[in-house]
C-alpha positions in Angstrom: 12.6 4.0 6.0 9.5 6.5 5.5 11.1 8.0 2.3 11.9 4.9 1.2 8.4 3.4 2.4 7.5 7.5 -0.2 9.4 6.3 -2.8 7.4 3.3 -3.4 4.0 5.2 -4.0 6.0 8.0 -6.6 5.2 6.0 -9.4 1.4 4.9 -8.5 0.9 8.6 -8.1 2.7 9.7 -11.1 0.3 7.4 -13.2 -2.8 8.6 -11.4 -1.6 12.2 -12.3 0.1 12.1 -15.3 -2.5 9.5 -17.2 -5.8 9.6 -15.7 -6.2 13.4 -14.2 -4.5 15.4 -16.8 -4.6 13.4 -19.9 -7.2 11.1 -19.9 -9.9 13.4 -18.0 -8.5 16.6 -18.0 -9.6 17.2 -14.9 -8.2 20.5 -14.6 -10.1 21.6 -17.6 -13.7 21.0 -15.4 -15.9 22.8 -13.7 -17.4 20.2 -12.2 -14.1 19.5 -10.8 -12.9 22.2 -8.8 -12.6 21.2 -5.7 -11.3 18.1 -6.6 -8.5 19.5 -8.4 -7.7 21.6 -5.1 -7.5 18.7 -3.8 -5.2 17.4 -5.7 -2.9 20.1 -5.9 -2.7 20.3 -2.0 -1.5 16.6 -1.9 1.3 17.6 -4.2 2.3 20.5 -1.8 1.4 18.1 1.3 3.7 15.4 -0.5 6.9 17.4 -1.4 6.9 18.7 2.0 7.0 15.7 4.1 9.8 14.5 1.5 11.9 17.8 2.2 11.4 17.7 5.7 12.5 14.2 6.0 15.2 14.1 4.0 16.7 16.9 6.1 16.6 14.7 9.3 14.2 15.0 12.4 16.2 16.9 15.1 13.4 18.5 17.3 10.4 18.4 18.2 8.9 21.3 15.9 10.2 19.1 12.7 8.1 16.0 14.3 5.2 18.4 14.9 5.3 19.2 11.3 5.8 16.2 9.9 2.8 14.6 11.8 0.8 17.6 10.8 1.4 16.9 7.4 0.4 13.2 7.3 -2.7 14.2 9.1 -4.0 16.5 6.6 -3.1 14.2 4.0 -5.5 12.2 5.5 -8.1 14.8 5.5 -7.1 15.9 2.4 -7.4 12.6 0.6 -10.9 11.8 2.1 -11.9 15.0 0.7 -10.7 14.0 -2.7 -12.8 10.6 -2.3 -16.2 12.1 -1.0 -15.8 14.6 -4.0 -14.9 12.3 -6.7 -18.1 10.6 -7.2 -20.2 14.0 -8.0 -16.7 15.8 -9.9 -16.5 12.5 -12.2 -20.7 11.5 -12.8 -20.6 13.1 -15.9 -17.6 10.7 -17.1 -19.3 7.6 -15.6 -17.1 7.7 -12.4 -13.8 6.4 -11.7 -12.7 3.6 -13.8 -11.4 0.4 -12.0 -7.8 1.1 -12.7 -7.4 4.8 -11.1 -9.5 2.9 -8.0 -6.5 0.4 -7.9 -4.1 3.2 -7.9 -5.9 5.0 -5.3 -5.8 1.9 -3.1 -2.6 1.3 -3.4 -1.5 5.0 -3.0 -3.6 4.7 0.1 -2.0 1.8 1.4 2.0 3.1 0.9 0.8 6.8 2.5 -0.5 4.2 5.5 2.8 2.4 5.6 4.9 5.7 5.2 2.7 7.3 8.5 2.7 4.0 10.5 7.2 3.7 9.8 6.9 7.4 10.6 5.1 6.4 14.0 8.0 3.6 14.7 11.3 5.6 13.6 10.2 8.5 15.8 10.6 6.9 18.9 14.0 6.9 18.1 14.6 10.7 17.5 16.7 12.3 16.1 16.5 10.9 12.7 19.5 11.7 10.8 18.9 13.3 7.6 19.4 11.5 4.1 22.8 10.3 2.5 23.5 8.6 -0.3 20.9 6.6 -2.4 17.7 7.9 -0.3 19.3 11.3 -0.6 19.3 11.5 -4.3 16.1 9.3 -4.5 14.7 11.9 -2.1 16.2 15.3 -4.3 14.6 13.2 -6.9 10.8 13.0 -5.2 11.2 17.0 -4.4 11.9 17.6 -8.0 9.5 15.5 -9.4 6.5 16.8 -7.2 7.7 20.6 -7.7 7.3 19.6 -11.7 4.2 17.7 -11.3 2.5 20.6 -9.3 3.6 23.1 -11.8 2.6 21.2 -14.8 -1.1 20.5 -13.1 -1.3 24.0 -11.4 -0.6 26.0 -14.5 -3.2 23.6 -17.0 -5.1 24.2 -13.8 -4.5 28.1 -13.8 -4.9 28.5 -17.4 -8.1 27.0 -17.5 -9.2 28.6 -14.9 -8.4 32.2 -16.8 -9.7 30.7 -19.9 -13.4 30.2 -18.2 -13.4 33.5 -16.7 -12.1 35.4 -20.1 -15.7 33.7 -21.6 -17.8 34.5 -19.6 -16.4 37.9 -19.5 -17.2 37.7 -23.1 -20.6 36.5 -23.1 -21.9 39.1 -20.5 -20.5 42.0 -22.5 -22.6 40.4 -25.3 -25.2 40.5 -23.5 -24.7 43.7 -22.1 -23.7 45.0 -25.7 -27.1 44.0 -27.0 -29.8 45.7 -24.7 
């Protein structure tokens, strides 16, 4: 039930990612937005790994360990992402209404996904995936592993592309004294 309980926030975070952080606001493209893009990328990584370990079935208690780990930092992680939003986003006026919807929401089905996590466990081992969670689940793993390279590499390359010019303006600098 937790990767299906995943499965329902896929496409609220798809939007967020795909519409609002890399096309609407390029967020990668930012200074000011650094550490919020970290952020981001570490939910990705965060995301794909509860997924994987799931969908491979909870046998012991290490995999439990792990899994609880993970929705704890995606806790953390997420309430960095909010308390650094509001400073990483003044200069575009904030967040708009809509990406706050999807926030809530993506909020609300990571809640539901820890809290089923929290019931099914009592009843370890979990057997892993088969059938349609399975594929939905290969599905999820794919899909984040894309989405993290897409955002990491815009991320990367913008990253390179800000050091290259300032490289450039200091030898300018340098070049003229």
């Amino acid at each position: 039930m937790t990767l299906l309980a995943l499965g329902m926030i896929v496409p609220i975070g798809a939007i967020d990612v795909l519409y609002y952080h890399l096309y609407r606001f390029r967020l990668y493209e930012r200074e000011q937005s650094v550490a919020e893009e970290l952020t981001h990328l570490a939910r990705h990584v965060t995301f794909v790994a509860l997924v994987a370990l799931l969908a491979g079935g909870v046998r012991d208690a290490w995999t439990d360990a792990a899994i609880l780990a993970l929705f704890a930092f995606d806790l953390l992680n997420s309430s960095a992402d909010v308390l650094l939003e509001p400073r990483s986003r003044a200069s575009l006026g904030g967040l708009p209404p809509g990406e706050y919807f999807l926030h809530f929401l993506g909020t609300f089905g990571t809640a539901a996904a820890t809290a089923t996590y929290v019931f099914e466990r009592s009843e370890l081992p979990i057997a892993p995936a088969e059938g349609w969670v399975a594929l939905q689940s290969t599905s999820m793993i794919v899909g984040g592993v894309a989405l993290f390279a897409l955002e990491a590499g815009l991320f990367v390359r913008a990253l390179r592309s800000r050091a290259r010019d300032r490289a450039r303006g200091r030898g300018r600098v340098t070049a003229g004294v």
